[in-house]
Structure formats: C-alpha cells, structure tokens
C-alpha angles and dihedrals in degrees: 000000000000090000096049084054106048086045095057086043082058104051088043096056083042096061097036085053099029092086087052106044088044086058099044091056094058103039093045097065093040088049090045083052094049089052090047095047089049095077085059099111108245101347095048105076095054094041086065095043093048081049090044091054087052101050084046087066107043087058091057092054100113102229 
C-alpha cells in the first residue's frame, strides 16, 4: 500500500513540476548564451537582450 502510494505521490509531483522543468532546461542554455555573448564588444549587449527576450518567453509558455 505504501508503494502505490508513493508512486502516485511521485507522478503527481512529476506533472505538477513536468511544464517547468521542461521550461528551465531550455531557457537556461539560451540565458547562459546571452551572458556569454554579452562580452562581445557592440553587438554584444543587444544580442543578449534579443536572447533574454526569448528565454522570457519560453518560461511563459503554459505547459
């Protein structure tokens, strides 16, 4: 009985998490990007604002 449950605790924490997991893994490379094309000298500065914008996004998308 103690299993079922614990699996089902699991599965739930797994969906209520899944959308924003999801989301973290895709807008963490493109923001560590953005910090790393920063340092470029005049372009730099919009190319990470441009990539901070997208990863903004992609955390708003309702999964």
């Amino acid at each position: 009985m103690k299993r079922i449950l614990f699996a089902l605790l699991a599965a739930a924490a797994a969906v209520n998490l899944g959308g924003c997991v999801l989301t973290k893994v895709v807008s963490v490379p493109m923001r560590a990007a953005g910090a790393v094309i920063s340092v470029v000298p005049v372009a730099g500065n919009t190319a990470h604002d441009v990539i901070d914008e997208a990863a903004d996004a992609v955390d708003k998308v309702p999964i």
